[in-house]
C-alpha positions as CSV (number, residue, x, y, z in Angstrom):
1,X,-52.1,72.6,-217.0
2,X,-53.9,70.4,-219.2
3,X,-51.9,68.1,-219.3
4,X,-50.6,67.5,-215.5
5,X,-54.7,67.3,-215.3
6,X,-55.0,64.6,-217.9
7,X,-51.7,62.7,-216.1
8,X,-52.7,62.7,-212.9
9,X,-56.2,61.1,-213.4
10,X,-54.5,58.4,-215.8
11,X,-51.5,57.6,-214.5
12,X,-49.9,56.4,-211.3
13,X,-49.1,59.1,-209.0
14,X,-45.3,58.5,-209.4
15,X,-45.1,58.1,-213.0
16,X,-41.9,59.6,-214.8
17,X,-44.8,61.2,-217.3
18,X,-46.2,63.1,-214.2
19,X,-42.8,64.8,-213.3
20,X,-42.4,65.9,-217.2
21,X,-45.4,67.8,-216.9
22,X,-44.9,69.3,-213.7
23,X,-41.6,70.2,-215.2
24,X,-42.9,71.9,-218.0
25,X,-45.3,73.7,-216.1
26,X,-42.6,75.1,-213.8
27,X,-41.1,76.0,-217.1
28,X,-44.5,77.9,-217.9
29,X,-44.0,79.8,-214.4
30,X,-40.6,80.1,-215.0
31,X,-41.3,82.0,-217.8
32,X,-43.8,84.2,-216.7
33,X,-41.7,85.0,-213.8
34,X,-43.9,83.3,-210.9
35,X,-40.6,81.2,-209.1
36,X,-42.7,80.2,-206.4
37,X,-45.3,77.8,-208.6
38,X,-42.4,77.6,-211.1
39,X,-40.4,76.2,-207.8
40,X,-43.6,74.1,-206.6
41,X,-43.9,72.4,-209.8
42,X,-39.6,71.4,-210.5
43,X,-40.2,70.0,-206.6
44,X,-43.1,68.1,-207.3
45,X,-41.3,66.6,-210.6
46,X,-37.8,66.0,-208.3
47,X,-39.9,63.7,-205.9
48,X,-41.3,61.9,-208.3
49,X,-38.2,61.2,-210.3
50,X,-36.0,60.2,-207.2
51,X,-38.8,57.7,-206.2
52,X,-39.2,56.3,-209.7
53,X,-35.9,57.0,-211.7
54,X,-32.4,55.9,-210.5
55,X,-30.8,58.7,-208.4
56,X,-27.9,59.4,-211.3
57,X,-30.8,59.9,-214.0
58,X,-29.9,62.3,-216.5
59,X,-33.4,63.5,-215.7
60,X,-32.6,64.3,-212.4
61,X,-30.2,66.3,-212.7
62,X,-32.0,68.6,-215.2
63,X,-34.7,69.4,-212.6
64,X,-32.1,70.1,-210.2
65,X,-30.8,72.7,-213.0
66,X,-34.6,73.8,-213.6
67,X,-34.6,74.7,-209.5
68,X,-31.2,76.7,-209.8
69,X,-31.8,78.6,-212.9
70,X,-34.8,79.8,-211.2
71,X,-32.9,80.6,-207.7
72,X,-30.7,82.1,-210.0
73,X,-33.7,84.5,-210.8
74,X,-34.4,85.2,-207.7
75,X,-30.9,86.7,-206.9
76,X,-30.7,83.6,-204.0
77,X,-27.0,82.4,-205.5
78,X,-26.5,80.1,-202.6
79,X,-29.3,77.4,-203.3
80,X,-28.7,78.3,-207.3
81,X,-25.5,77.0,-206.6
82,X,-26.3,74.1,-204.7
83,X,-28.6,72.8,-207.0
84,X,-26.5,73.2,-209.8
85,X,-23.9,71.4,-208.3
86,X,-26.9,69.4,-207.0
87,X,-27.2,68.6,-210.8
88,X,-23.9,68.3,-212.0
89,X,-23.1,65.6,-209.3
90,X,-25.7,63.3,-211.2
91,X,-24.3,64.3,-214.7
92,X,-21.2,63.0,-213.8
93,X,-22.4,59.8,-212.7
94,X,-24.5,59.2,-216.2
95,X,-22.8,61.4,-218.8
96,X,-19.8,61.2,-220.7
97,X,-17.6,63.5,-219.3
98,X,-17.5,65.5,-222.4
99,X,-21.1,65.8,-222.7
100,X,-22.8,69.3,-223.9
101,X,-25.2,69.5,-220.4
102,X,-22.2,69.1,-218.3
103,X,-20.6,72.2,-220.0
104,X,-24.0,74.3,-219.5
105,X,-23.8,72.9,-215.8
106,X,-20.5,74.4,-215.0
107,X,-21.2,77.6,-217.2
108,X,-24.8,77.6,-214.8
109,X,-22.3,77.3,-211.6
110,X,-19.5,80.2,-212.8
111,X,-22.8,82.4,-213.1
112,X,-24.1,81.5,-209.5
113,X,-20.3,81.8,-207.7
């Protein structure tokens, strides 16, 4: 918490920084199994990045992966599903085909089908 704190009294409101710590604090909620902040926070991260990253950046798409692993949590397979493919539509665009977060991707879709 700290940190977002710290980030969003320093830096501009649509900083790539900014979206890394709201996605590790959805990673702290994620973890302690509150997916509504934990869903708050990947959002707030997801705006930021599509206003301040190119739309096929690798970053992108793992926030997109953060939101489905936790719809994935919450039994709601549908929007898991869309949200990985969410993410693996940008992977593809900025990855090597082969790439190690492309397998997880399709591993994270099987799981959601």
């Amino acid at each position: 918490q700290k940190a977002v704190e710290i980030d969003e009294k320093t830096l501009p409101a649509n900083h790539p920084c900014v979206a890394t710590s709201y996605n590790n604090m959805g990673a702290a909620y994620e973890s302690a199994g509150d997916y509504t902040s934990a869903l708050t926070y990947y959002q707030k991260a997801v705006d930021i990045q599509e206003k301040s990253l190119p739309s096929n950046h690798p970053s992108i798409a793992t926030s997109y992966s953060n939101m489905g692993s936790v719809h994935y949590r919450m039994k709601d397979y549908s929007k898991a599903l869309m949200y990985h493919q969410m993410a693996l539509d940008r992977q593809e665009q900025s990855l090597p085909e082969n790439h190690p977060s492309i397998a997880i991707t399709y591993n994270n879709i099987g799981l959601a089908k």
